[in-house]
Every structure is written in C-alpha cells, then in structure tokens.
N, C-alpha and C positions, 0 to 999 in steps of 0.2 A: 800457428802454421800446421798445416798437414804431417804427421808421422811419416816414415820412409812404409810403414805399414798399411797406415790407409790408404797413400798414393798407388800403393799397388794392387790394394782390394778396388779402387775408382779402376785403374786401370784393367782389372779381370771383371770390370761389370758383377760384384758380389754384392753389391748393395749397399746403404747406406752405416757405416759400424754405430752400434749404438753401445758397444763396454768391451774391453781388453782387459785383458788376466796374463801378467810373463807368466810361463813355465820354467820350471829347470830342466835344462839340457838343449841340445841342440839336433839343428837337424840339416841335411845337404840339400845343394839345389843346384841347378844346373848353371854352370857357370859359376858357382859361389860353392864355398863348405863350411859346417858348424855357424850354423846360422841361428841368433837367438828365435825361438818361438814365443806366439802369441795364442790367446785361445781370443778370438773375435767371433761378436753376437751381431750380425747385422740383419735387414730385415727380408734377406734370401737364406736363412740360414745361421750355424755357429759352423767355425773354420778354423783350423790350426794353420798360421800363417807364419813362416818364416822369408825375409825380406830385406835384398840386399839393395834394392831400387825400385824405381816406379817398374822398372822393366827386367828384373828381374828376380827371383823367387820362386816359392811355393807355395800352394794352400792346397790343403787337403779337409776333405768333410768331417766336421770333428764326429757327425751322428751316426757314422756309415760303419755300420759292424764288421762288414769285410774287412776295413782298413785296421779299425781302433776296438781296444779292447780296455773298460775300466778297470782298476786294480784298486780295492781300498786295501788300504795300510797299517800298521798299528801306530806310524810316527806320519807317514806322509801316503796321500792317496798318487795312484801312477798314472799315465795314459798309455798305452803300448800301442805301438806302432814298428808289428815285427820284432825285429830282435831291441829296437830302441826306446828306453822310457823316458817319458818328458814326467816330471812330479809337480804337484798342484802346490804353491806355497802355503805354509802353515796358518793352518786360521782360515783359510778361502775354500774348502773342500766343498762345504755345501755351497756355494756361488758356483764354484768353476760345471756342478753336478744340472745349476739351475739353468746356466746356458747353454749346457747342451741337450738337455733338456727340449729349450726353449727352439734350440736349433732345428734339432728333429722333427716337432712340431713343426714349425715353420717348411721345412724342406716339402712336408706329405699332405700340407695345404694343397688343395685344388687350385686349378689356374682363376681367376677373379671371384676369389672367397673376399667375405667380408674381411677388415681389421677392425673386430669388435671391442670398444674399449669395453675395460672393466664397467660394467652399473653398480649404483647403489641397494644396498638391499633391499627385498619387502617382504611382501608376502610368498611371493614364490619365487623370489629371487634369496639364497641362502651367498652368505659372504663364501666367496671362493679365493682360492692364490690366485697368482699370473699365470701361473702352469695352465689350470682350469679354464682363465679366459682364454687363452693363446691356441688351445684345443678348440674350444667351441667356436671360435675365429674360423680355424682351419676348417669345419664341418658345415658351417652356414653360409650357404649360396648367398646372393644378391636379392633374390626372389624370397626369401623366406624370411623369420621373423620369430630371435628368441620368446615364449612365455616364460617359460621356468626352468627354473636350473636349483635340483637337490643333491647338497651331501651326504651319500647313503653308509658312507661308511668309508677303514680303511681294511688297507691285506697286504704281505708282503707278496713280492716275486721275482722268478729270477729274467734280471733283464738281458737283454736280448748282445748289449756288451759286454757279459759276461760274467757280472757278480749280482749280489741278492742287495732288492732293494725295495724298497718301501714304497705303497703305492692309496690311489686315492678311487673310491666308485662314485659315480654322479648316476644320476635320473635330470634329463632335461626333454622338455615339450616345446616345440615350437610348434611355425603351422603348416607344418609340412611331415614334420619326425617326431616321435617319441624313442627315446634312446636311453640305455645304461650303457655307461663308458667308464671307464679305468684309465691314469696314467701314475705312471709312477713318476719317480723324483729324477729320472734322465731319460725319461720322455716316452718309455715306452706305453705303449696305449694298445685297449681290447676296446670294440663297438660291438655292441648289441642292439639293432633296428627292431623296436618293437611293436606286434599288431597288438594294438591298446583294446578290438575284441576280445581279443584269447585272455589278457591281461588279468590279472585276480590276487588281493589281499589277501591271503589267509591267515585268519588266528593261529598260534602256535603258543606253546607255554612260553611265557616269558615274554609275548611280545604277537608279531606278526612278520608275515613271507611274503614277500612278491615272488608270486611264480610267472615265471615267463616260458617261451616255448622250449629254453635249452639249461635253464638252472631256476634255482630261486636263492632268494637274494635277501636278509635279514634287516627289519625297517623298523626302524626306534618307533617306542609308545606315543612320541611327541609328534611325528612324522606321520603317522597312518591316517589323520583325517584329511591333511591337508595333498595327500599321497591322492587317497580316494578319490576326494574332488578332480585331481587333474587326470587322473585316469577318465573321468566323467567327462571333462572339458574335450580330452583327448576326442573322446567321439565323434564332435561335433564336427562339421564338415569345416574347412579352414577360414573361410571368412567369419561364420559364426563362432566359431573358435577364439579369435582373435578380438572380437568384440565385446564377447560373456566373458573371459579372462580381463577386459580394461571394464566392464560395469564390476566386478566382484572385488578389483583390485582399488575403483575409486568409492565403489560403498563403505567398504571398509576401512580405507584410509584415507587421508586429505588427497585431494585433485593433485596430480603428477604428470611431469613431461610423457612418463613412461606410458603412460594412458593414453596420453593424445597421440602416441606413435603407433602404439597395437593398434587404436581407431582410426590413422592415418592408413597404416596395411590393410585393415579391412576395407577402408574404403577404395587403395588402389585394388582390390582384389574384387570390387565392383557391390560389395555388399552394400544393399537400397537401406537398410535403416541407422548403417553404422554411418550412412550418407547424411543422414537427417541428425544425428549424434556428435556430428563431427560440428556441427551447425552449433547446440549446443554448447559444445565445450566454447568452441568460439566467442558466444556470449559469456559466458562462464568468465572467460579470461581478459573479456574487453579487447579482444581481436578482431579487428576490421570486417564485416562480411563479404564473402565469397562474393564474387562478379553474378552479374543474372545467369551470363549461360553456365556457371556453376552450380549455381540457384535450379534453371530448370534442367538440369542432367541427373539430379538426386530424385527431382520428383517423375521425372522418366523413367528413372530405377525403381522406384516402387511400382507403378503404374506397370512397369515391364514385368517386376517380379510378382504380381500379383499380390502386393501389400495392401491390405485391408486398413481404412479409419485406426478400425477397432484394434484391430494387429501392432500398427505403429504407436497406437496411444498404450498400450498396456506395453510394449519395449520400453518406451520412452519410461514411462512413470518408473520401471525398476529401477533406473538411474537417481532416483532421487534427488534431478537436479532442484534448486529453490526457486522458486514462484517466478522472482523477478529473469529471472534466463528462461522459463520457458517462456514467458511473455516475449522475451527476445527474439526467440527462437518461434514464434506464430504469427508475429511481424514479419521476420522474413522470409516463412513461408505462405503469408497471405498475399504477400508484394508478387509472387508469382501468379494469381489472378486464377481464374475456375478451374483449371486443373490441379493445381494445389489446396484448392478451398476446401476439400473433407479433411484434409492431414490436420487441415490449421485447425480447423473446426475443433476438431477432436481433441487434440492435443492444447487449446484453448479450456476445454473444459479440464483435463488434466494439472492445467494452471492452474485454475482456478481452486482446486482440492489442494495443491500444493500450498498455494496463499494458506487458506485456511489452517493447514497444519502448521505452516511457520507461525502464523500468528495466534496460533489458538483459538481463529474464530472470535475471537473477541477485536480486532483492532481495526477502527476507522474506515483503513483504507479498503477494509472488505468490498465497503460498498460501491467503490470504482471498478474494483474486477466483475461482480456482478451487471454493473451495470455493461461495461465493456462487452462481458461474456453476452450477456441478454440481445444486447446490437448486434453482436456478430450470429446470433442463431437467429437472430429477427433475417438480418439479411441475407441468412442461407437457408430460410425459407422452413426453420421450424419456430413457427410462432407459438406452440403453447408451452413448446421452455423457455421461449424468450418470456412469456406472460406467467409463467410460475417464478420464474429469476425474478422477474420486476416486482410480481404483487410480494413474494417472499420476502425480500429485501425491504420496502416500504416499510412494512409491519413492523422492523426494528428500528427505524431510523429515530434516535430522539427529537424531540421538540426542537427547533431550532430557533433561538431569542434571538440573535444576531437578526436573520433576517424577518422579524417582525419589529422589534425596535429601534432597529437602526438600516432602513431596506437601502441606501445607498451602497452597502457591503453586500457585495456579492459570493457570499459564503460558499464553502465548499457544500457544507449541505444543503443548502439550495437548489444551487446549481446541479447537484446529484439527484434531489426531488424533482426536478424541473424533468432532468433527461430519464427518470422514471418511469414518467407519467408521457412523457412523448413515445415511449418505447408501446405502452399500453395503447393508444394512441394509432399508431405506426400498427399494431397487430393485428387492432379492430379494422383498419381499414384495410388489409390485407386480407384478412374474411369478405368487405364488403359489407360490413355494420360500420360503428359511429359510438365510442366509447364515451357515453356523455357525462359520467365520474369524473374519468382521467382528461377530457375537457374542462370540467368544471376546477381540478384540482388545481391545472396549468393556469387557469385564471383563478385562482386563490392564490397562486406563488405571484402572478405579477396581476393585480388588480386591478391596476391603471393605464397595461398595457395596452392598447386598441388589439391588435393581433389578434389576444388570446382572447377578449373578450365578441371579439367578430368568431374565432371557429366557435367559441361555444352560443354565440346566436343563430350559426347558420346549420345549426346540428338538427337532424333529425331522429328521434324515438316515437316510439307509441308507451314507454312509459311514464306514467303522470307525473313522477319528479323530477323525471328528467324533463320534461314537459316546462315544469316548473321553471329550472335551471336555466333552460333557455330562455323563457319569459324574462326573467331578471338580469340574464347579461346583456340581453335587449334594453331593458331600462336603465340599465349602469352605463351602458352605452348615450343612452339618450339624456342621461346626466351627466355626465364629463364632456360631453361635446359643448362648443360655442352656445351661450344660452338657455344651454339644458336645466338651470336652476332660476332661470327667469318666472314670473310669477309665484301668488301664492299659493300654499299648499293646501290640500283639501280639506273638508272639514273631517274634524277626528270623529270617532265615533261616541255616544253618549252614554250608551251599557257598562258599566260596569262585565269586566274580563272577569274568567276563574282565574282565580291565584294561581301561579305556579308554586310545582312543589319545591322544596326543598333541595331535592337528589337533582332536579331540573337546574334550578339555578345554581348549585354548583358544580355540576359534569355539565351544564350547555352552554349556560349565562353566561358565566366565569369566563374569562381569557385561559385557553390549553392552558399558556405558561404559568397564571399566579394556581393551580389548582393544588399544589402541593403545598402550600406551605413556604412559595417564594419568594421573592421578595417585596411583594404587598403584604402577608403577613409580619415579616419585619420592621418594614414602616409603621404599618398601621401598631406595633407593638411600642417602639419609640416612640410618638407623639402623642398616646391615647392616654399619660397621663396628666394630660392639662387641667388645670380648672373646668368641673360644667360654668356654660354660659349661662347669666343670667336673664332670665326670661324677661321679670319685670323691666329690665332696662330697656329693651325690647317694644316691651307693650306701651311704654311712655314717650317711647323719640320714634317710633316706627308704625306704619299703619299698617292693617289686618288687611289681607285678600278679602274681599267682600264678592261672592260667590252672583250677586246682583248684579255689578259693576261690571266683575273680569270673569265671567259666567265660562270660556274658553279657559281660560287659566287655570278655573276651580272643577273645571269639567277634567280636564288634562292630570291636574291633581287627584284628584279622587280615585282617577282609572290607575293611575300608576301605582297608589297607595293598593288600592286591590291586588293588582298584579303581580307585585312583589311580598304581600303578605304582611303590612308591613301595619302596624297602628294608627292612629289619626295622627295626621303631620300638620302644624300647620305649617303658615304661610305669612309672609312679613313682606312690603314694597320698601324698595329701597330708592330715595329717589338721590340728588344732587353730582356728586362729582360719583359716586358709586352705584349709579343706573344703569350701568349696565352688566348682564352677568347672575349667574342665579347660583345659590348656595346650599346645601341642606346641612345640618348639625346634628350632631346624636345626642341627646342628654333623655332626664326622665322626660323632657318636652320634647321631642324632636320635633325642629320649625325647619323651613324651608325660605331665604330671604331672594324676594324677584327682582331684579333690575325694574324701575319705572318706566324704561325707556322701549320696555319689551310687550309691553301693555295700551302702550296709544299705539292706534292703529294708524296714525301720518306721523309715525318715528321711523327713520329709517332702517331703526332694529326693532322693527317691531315682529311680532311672532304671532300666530295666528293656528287652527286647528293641529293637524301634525307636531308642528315643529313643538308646542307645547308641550305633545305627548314625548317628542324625542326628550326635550332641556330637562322636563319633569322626572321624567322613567330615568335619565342616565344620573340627576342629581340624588335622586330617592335611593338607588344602588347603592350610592355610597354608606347609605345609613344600613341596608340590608346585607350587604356584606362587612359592615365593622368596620367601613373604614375610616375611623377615628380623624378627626382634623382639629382645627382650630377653635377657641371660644370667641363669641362674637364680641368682648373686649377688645380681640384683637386684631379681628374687624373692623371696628367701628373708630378704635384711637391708638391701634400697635400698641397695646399695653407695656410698657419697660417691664422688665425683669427677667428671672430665668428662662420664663416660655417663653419671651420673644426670642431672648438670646439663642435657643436652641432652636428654633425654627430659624433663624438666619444661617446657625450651623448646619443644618439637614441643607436649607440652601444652598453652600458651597460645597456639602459632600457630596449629595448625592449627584448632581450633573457630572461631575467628574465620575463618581464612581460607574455610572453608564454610557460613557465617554470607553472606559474601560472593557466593556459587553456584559451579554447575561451573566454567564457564571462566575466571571469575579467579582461582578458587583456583588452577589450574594456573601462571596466572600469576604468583599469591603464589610457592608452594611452587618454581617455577623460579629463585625471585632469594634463595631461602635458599641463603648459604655457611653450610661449618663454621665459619668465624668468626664472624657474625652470630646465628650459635647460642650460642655461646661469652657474647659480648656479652651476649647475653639470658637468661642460666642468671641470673646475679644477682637478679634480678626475677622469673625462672619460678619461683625456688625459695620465694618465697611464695606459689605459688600454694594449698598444701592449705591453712592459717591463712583464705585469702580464703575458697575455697570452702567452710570450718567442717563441714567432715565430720563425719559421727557415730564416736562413738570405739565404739559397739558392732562386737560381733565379727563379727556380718554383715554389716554395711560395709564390714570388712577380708576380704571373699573374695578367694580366691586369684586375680592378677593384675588385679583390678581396675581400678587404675591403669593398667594397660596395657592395658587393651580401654577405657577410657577414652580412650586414644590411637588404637586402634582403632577407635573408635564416631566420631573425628573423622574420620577419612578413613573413609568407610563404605562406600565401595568394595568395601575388600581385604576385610571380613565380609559382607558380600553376596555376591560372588563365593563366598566360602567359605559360606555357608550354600547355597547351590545345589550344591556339592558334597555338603552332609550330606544335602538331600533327595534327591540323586540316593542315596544308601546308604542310605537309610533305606525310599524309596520309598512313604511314607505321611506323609498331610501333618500328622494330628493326631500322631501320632509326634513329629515335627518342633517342631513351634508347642510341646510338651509342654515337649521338652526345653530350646528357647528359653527358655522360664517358670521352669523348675527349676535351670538352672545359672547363676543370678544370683541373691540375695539380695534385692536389690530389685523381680527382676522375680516373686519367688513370690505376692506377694500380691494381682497381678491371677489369676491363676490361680485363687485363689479366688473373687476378682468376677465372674471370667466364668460361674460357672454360676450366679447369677442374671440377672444383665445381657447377658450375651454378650459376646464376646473385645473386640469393634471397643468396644462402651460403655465396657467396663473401661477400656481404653486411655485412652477418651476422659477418664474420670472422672480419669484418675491426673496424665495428660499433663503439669501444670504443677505436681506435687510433684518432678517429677526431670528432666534434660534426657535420661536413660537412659532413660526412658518414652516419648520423643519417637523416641529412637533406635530402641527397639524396636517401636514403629510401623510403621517405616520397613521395617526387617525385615522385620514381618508379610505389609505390603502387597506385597516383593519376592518374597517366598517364596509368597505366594497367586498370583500372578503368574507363576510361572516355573512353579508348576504345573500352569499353562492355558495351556501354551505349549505350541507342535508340538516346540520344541526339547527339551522334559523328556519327551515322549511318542516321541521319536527313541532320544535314551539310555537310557528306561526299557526300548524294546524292542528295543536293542542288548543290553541286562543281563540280558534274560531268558534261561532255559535251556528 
C-alpha cells in the first residue's frame, strides 16, 4: 500500500516517486510539528517531504539553493534548511547527493524534452552515469536526435549549494547541437553551444586542445581522431549528418537498432537517399516492405532533390551492404515502374560488384546476377552492356555434361545458357539485325525443339555461315517432322576425302566433354587390357566384304578409313542371329564386322549410300580415338573368365555411375581398380537374368551387350557419331542409319513418319533405357550439325 508520503506527493501532483532516503531530524508543517523527513526522487523532480497525511504536510525543492544548502561532514553529510539540519544516514551520502542531483536536472528540463534512456555503447557513444543521461534527456527536444556523446574529462567545483564538489565535461553532437557540458555530482551543470566552424584541434605537448570560442579544453591521445571526425560530421547539414554518422557507425561495426533510428531521423527530416537506405536496411533485417505510396515518396525525394543514378549508386555502395539486400533493395525500387527505373538500374549494377566481392568472383551463382543484370540494362534500353554482360559471362561458363547426357535435367546451366543467348538475341533485334550465332546457340541448347529451330530458319544474314546455319535448321526441321526420314538416302560420294588432321579430330571431332581426359579416357583405360582378337578365327567362320558385291559398303569403307587417318581396316559380314549392327576392333588387324542384314537391299535394315558413310565413319572412330573395346571371342561366344567377368562389371557400374551425372561419375570411374572389378564379376554376372531380356533374335544383334556398355559412358558414342556425320555429311543419312543398326531402335523409324522423330522418341522412351540413350544421340547429332565446328570440317572436306 501507498506510504502516508507518496499519498501526499499523488496528492501535490509531484509526480511519480521513484526512491526515498529518511533523514534525520525533523521538520514542521502546518497543522502538524516535528514531522519525520524524506528526501523523494520522482520524475518532476527530488523533494524533501515531511508528511502527516494525504492532506496534509510539506515538500520543499530539495535542488533549489535559496532554500537548501549542502554540508559535507567528517562523520555525517547535512542538509540545511535555515537554521534546521536534516543529516543524510551513514553510508548513503553519495545516493542522497545522486538524487538531488538527479532532481535538479529534472526540474531545468524544458517542458516536452525527451526521457532519453541510457544506450549502449559504440563508437561514438562513450559509457556515461545516470547523471549524464538524465542531462542530455533534459537538453534534447523531440525534434532532434543524439550522435554522440564523449567523456572529455573530470574538474572540481564549487556547487551552487554551497560546498566543493566534483564534477564531469562531456562533448555530444546530435543533429541539431554540438555541445560541451559539465555536471557535477548534485547537479550542477555549465553548456557550452558550439559553432563546429570556428571549432579546432590543436596539438599541444602532451596531447591536444579543443579550442572553442570561450576556452579550450584538454582531449586525451585516444580521443582526438575520433573527436576530429565528429567535428567533420558536425558540418554536414542535419539530415546528412545523421545519415554519414549511421553508414560509419554500421561499416565499422555490425548492423544496430542505433543505425536504423539515426536513418529513421534522417529520413523524417526528408533526406531522398537515407529514403532509399532505409529500404535497405529493411532488407538487411527481413522487414516487411514499405507500402507503394512509401515506395513512391522516397523516389519523389530524389527526383525532387535532384539525386542523380550515379549519385545514389556511389551513397549506396559506401554502405557496404551485401549483394543479396541490394538485390532486395532494386526489386523494390524496380516495382515502382519508369520513374524509378535509373535508381534500380544503377544501383543493380552496384549489386552486382557486391556479388562479386562477396564471393570472390569465383562462385556459381555469379552467373545469374549477370545474367539478371544483362536483362535489366537490355530492358532499359542499353543494349551493349547488356551484350558485353552476356558475351562476358558465356566465355566462363564450363561445359555442362548434365545437360548433354542426360537432357531431361534441366540444369541450372543450361537454363543460364539458354537465357544468355536470348538476351544476345533480344539486343540484335533491338538494333534491327538478327543474331544468327545466338540463334544457332539456342538451337544447340534444345535441338529438337521446333521453336528454336524455326527462329533460326527464318533468320536472315548476308553472311555465308550463317547462311549456312539456316540452311541446316531448315533441314533438321524437315528431318524431325512426320516422314521427314522416309526414303533412301543419297548416294555417297566415290573420292576418296583429305584426312583430317590430328589437332582437327581432337578440338572438333571429339565431344567438348571427353576432350580432356574424361571419362572415355578412363573407360577406354579399364577395358584396353583384354586379349587381341583373333583374326584367323575370323577368317574361317566369317566372310570378307567383297568390294564387287557390297561396292556401297566398301566405297563407304575406304572414305572413312581416309578420313580419319586411319590404316587399312578390314571388314568381316556377320550374318545369323547377329545381323544386325556393325563393329570395329583395334588389334595389329583392325577389322570392322557388318551386320548381313545391312547389306541386302530388301532388308528392312538395309543401308544404302550415306547412311554407310554415317555407321562406317562413327564405327572406324572408335578405333582412331582408342577406344579400346571387346575381342571378338567375346563376340562371337561371351568367352567365360575374367574379361567377361569385368565387362559384366563395367555393365552394372557404369549406368549407375551416370545415373549419378558428369562429374561424379568421373569420380566414381577414378576409384575403379582391377580388383574391385574382380570383386564385383560375381554379382555382375546376374546381371542378364535381372534385366530378363528377350530371348528373340533381334535382341541378340551383333554386339549389343557391348554398346550397352557403350550407351553407359555415352561419351565415347557421341564423339564417335560426330565422326560419322562428319563422313556422311547429311544429317537424315545419319539419324537413318542410327534407327537401322539397332534392332530396337527400327521401329521408331517407322513412328516417325506419322508422329515425327522427336514424338517417336517420346512415345517409345520408357519401353527401353536404349530409347533414352538414343535421344540423347539425336539431340547431339542435331546439335553438332548447327555448330560453326561441323561447318569448319565440312568445308575443310570439301573438294
């Protein structure tokens, strides 16, 4: 319950008491006598209250020097009041000193001063008493707004109740005042309002001076730079003021409330960038964004204040916020629509250097701000930095295996190359040209798309390769449509080609991806140590290509053997349950064995000019690139023992390990030893029983099994299909003869001239994982056809 004390302070309207101290001695009141005293802190004030009821009593101002006069003691400090002294109990002298003090203070507050709590400290905030804050309470208006507050030192003096006491100097800046103040320890206080012009550091032995207009005033060694600055700050006109003190206070130290409030003042004080700043922080902290008509009153204040692009981008950037907030932060000034669109702009590219520095340029995601950035300067109409962002960027992006081996996955880099090459695109035709590269590209990313391969047929140039480019997406066109692989293909040519070089077939031939050392050289390093085949077994169960007979076959032969450089190959017919399908082998004979089926011409798989040169060129590859495969032992009767064993193992690992994508397979296939192959024949050798093959006889074409090994590293047949279309030099040729020397792959061949090649596919895809594989194919071999690199070698080949 309420004291007979506080009932009375409620009832004289003195304010809320916040601490009571008895005194000793007593004092009179009207209607009462010898009345115990109180010394009470409330927050109109400190009061000496003697108190005989709600209604009746005394209080008197404990701060008010007419009345009261301090007395320190050597046993007890006094209070005098006239001839009567009230004494402070033992042990409380300095309390009873802090709330009157505190009183004083309070009483010489202006009428609606702040009640400033204490802050924590930082940079320019130096740890202060209650005394200090309860002062700078009483000095700061509503309208204004602490920076800084320094402890400059102490001094005695004699206070103004009448003895000697001990006292404190401050230096604070807010954004209105620059001040040195003094209180001492029962409240007396001296202001000093300072012009921060006149204002000046001076060296002195031992240290440094602030001179001001009416003294100078002695500043610790530790003090003077950070003194300096705020003399500097001081200059600045108040909203700027306010803004430059919360960037230097969050560069330097982690993001604080104290920040968002000085950028809070600046912005009620109408400052146009601490407007856009405040936006900022807001992302910073994951705080909601402002309403629109908040949104468009910040870019009004710029627009009003005459804030320049370039002006607001170089404020912003001193802030150092990170990448992803100013991304936030040009989102929602892009959402405000063409009169915000230079801030975004600008401050967009400021992103975008940010990114870079957080991540050092090196990370992934680079490539989405670029591209982002590149769209948004395409769309605000400066298209040759959109087109230096996009060609820039391209240049780095690595090879992407994901989407050539497995193009169902729509990878991130893809889809980044995809929206590259449309931004190239998007620029060209904003000049009014026809970017027929970055057409061609967009149809190298989707091959089998119709879209892209219609813009790049309906392109127009007067340059010849691009000339070219169009020519062929018109043909790929008229190949993947219903029909478009119906009849035969033309007759090949008879000349013998110049060899390609060397440097040729491997920077053009080759697949981008195996060109290093990928992993077709790791395959081909694992299986290459099989037995060579034996020839004679060969030459006594197998008949010879007779160049009289299959004149197309051994024509088709011979060009390709030119082509590739490669020595005399022969050629072996395979006929019975393994007619279909062609082979080639590496030993000191390299043979080449033909499906029989591929050779009559009223076989359904029968092959004829082209396609010869396609099945020829892409099987002879394998021998010109190394890539090492099977002996015809195990061909002709699956030979038992260790090399079958471990081609059943390569069987079960490797599908999985490209199940897995490009670069971990690499790192699968690196940690295969021959032992662990070994290990795993046991188990691979269930593999046929799992997978329940058909036991018909077109199931069993010739090497099956082993382009099933093939088809898992899809690499080393890719690459080598790029050889057969370089021999063949015609793509439905090509796609033909893919369709015809496979068993399972003949009867999209017939779907396609209803539906078209790309439907067929689609249709078949999940009857076989060979349907998947020969997708894959498709889309590399549409692909390499709409490359400058196939347009290079073609008119290298020519005569």
């Amino acid at each position: 319950m309420p004291s007979i004390t506080e009932d009375f302070i409620a009832e004289k309207s003195l304010g809320r008491v916040e601490r009571r101290i008895r005194l000793g001695g007593r004092l009179d009141a009207a209607g009462a006598s010898e009345l115990t005293v109180e010394l009470c802190l409330t927050d109109s004030g400190a009061w000496l209250v003697a108190a005989a009821g709600r209604f009746v009593g005394t209080a008197l101002d404990a701060g008010d020097p007419a009345t009261l006069r301090y007395e320190r003691g050597s046993l007890r400090d006094r209070l005098l009041l006239g001839e009567r002294a009230l004494t402070v109990p033992t042990g409380r002298a300095g309390e009873v000193r802090r709330l009157i003090a505190k009183g004083r203070l309070r009483r010489r507050g202006p009428p609606g001063a702040l009640n400033l709590p204490s802050m924590p400290p930082d940079r320019y905030l130096e740890k202060a008493d209650e005394l200090c804050w309860e002062f700078v309470s009483s000095l700061q208006a509503r309208n204004d707004c602490l920076i800084a507050l320094l402890v400059l030192g102490e001094s005695d003096s004699d206070s103004a109740l009448g003895c000697l006491v001990s006292g404190t100097r401050y230096f604070t800046l807010s954004a209105e005042h620059a001040r040195i103040f003094s209180i001492s320890e029962l409240g007396d206080t001296e202001i000093e309002e300072l012009d921060l012009a006149a204002l000046k550091l001076e060296p002195r032995a031992g240290g440094s001076v602030l001179c001001t207009s009416n003294r100078e005033v002695s500043v610790a060694p530790k003090q003077q730079a950070l003194l300096s600055e705020l003399i500097e700050l001081g200059r600045l006109p108040a909203p700027a003021r306010l803004r430059e003190a919360a960037r230097r206070l969050r560069v330097i130290s982690p993001p604080s409330e104290r920040v968002a409030n000085l950028v809070a003042e600046a912005v009620a004080r109408e400052d146009a960038i601490a407007g856009v700043v405040e936006l900022a922080l807001a992302a910073e902290t994951a705080r909601p964004p402002p309403a629109a008509a908040s949104l468009a009153m910040r870019v009004s204040r710029l627009r009003a204040a005459n804030v320049t692009p370039e002006a607001l981008r170089d404020a912003i950037t001193k802030w150092q916020f990170r990448a992803a907030h100013l991304r936030e932060l040009v989102s929602r000034l892009a959402s405000m629509g063409e009169e915000s669109e230079p801030y975004a702009l600008f401050l967009h590219r400021s992103a975008r250097v940010a990114q870079i520095a957080d991540k050092n340029g090196a990370d992934e995601s680079l490539a989405l701000w670029d591209i982002e950035l590149a769209e948004h300067e395409l769309s605000a109409g400066e298209g040759a930095r959109a087109r230096t962002l996009a060609e820039t960027r391209l240049r780095t992006l690595l090879p992407d295996e994901d989407a050539v081996l497995a193009p169902e996955r729509a990878t991130r880099a893809h889809v980044e190359r995809q929206r590259l090459y449309e931004i190239l695109c998007r620029e060209a035709e904003l000049r009014g040209n026809t970017d027929v590269p970055a057409l061609a590209a967009l149809a190298r990313l989707e091959p089998t798309r119709e879209s892209r391969l219609t813009a790049l047929s309906r392109a127009q140039s007067d340059h010849p390769l691009d000339q070219r480019l169009v020519e062929r997406a018109t043909h790929v066109l008229a190949c993947l449509a219903p029909g478009g692989l119906d009849g035969s293909s033309q007759d090949g040519p008879t000349e013998l080609p110049v060899p390609l070089a060397r440097e040729t077939l491997d920077q053009s031939v080759r697949h981008p991806l195996a060109r290093r050392g990928r992993l077709a050289a790791r395959l081909s390093e694992l299986v290459a140590t099989v037995p060579e085949p034996d020839l004679s077994f060969l030459r006594d169960f197998c008949e010879e290509l007779a160049p009289a007979r299959h004149a197309d076959a051994a024509r088709a032969l011979g060009r390709a053997t030119a082509l590739l450089g490669l020595d005399a190959v022969s050629a072996y017919i395979s006929h019975g349950a393994r007619s279909i399908g062609l082979r080639a082998f590496g030993a000191k004979e390299p043979f080449v064995l033909i499906g029989a089926s591929h050779l009559d011409a009223d076989n359904p798989y029968a092959l004829r000019g082209n396609e010869f040169d396609f099945a020829l060129g892409a099987e002879l590859a394998h021998l010109a690139f190394g890539h090492q495969r099977v002996t015809a032992g195990e061909v002709w009767a699956g030979a038992a023992g260790k090399t079958r064993d471990m081609l059943l193992a390569l069987g079960v690992m490797l599908p999985i390990a490209m199940e897995l994508g490009g670069p971990r397979a690499q790192r699968i296939l690196g940690k295969l030893s021959r032992a662990a192959l070994d290990r795993a024949a046991e188990g691979a050798a269930k593999l046929p029983d799992l997978m329940a093959h058909d036991a018909d006889s077109e199931s069993l074409a010739l090497g099956k099994r082993n382009e099933e090994l093939i088809a898992a590293h899809r690499l080393v047949q890719l690459t080598a299909d790029r050889a057969g279309l370089v021999a063949a030099r015609d793509l439905k040729s090509a796609l033909r003869a893919l369709l015809l020397t496979r068993a399972e792959y003949r009867p999209v061949l017939d779907d396609s001239r209803t539906r078209g090649l790309v439907a067929a596919l689609a249709q078949r895809r999940a009857e076989s994982p060979a349907i998947s594989d020969l997708l894959v194919r498709v889309r590399a071999l549409a692909a390499f056809y709409l490359s400058p690199e196939f347009d290079q070698i073609d008119g290298r080949e020519r005569r």
